[in-house]
N, C-alpha and C positions, 0 to 999 in steps of 0.2 A: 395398198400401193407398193410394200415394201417388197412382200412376195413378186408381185407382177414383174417390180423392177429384176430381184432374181433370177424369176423367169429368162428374160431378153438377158441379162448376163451370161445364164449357162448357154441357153439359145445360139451366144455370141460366140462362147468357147469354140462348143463343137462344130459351128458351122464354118469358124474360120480356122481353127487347127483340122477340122479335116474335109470340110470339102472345099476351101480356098478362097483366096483374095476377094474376087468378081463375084463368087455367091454371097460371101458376107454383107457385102456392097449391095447387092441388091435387097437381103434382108431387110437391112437399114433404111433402105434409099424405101421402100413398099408398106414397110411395117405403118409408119407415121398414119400412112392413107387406111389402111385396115383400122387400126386402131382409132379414125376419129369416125370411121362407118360405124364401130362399136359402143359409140359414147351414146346413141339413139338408146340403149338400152339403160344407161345411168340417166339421159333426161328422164327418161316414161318412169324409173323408177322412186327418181326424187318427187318431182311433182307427183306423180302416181300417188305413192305412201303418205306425203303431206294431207292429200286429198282423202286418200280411204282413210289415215288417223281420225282426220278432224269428224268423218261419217260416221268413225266409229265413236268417238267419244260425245259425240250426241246422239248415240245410241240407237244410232240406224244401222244395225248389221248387216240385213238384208242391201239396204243400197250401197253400204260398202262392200259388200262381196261382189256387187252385179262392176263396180266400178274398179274394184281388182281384176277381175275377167277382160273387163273390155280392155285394159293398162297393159294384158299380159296380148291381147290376140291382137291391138291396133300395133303393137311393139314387134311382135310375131312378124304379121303382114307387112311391117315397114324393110324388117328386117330381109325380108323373101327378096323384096323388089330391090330393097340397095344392092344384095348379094348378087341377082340376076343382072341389074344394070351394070355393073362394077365388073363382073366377069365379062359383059359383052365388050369392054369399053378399057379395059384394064392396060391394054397397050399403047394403045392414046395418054391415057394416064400416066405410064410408066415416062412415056418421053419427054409431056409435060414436067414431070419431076425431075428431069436432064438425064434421064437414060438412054443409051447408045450402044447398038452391038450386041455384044454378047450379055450383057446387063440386062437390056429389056427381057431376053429371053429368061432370062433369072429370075428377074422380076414379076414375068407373067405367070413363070411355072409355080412360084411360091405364092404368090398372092390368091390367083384362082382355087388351089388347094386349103387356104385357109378360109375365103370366099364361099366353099360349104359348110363350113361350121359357124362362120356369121348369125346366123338365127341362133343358135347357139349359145354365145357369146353373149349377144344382148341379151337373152334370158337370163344370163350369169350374172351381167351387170344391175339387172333391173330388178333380182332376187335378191339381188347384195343390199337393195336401200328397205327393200320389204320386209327381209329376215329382219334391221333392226323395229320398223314398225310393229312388227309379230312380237318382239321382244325374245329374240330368239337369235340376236349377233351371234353365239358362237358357231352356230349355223352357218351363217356366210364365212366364218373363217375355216372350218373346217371345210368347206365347200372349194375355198381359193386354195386350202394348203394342196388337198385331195387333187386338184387340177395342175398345180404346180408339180405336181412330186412325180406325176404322170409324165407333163412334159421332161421331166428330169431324165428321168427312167427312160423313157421313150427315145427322148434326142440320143441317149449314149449307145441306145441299142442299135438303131435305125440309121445315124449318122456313120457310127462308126464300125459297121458290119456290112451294111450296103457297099455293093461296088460303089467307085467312084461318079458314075455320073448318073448316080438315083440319090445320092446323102442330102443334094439340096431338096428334093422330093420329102427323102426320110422328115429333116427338118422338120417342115411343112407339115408332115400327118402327125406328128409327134405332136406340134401347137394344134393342129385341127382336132384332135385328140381328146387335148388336156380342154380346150375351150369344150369340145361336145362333152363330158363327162361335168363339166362344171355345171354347166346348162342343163343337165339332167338331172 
C-alpha cells in the first residue's frame, strides 16, 4: 500500500506540474472510481487463497488447483465486464462525481485509458493475496515495486516530452502500463 500510495504521489507531481490544474482535478476526481472497480481482484484474492489454503492443507492439491483456476478466470471475466461497462458509461459517472466542462472530458480520456488495463490490475491485486498463500511474499513485492518503477519512468517520459494536450493521455498509459506489467 506504501508503494501504491507513491505511485498516485509521483502520478500527482507530473500530472499537475505539467499538464495542469483541471487534469490533475480530473485524475483525483476518476481515480477513486478505477480504484474500487479494482478491489474485485483483492476480494477473489483473499477469499480465493483462504479457500485454496485450507484445500491445500487437507491435502487436496488437485482440488485446490481446479479452485485457483476458477478464482483467477471468474476475477478475469468479472474484470472484462466492469471494464466494458465502465467505459460505456464513464461520463455519466464522471458527472455523478460533480464533474463539469472541461473535467469530464479529462475524466473520461484518463479513466477509459486505464479502463483497458483493469483486467489487469485485478490480476495484480488477486496475485498479491496468492503470492503470500504460495509462500512466496517477495514475489508480490517485487511484482508492486516492478509496476511502480514503471509508472515512475513512464509518467516522467510521457508526461513531460508529450506536447501539451496528450501529457494527460501520457499519464494514463503510463499507470495502464505499470498496472498491465504487474498483472503479467
Amino acid at each position: 500500500m506504501i508503494f501504491m500510495s507513491i505511485y498516485g504521489v509521483v502520478d500527482g507531481y507530473f500530472v499537475s506540474n505539467f499538464a495542469g490544474k483541471t487534469p490533475f482535478a480530473a485524475v483525483n476526481l476518476i481515480m477513486p472510481f478505477l480504484m474500487i472497480l479494482s478491489t474485485a481482484g483483492f476480494m477473489f484474492g483473499t477469499g480465493g487463497s483462504a479457500l485454496v489454503a485450507k484445500t491445500f492443507g487437507e491435502g487436496d492439491m488437485k482440488r485446490g488447483n481446479r479452485y485457483f483456476s476458477l478464482f483467477v478466470y471468474v476475477a478475469l471475466g468479472i474484470s472484462f465486464v466492469l471494464a466494458i461497462v465502465s467505459f460505456i458509461f464513464l461520463r455519466p459517472i464522471a458527472e455523478l462525481l460533480g464533474a463539469e466542462g472541461e473535467l469530464i472530458d479529462n475524466c473520461v480520456l484518463y479513466g477509459r485509458i486505464i479502463l483497458l488495463a483493469l483486467p489487469f490490475n485485478v490480476l495484480k491485486f488477486l496475485f498479491q493475496s496468492f503470492f503470500v498463500t504460495a509462500e512466496k511474499p517477495q514475489l508480490g513485492l517485487a511484482t508492486t515495486v516492478s509496476s511502480g518503477v514503471t509508472n515512475m519512468v513512464l509518467d516522467a517520459v510521457l508526461v513531460i516530452l508529450l506536447p501539451q494536450e496528450y501529457k494527460l493521455a501520457g499519464a494514463a498509459i503510463a499507470t495502464a502500463m505499470s498496472q498491465t506489467i504487474g498483472g503479467i
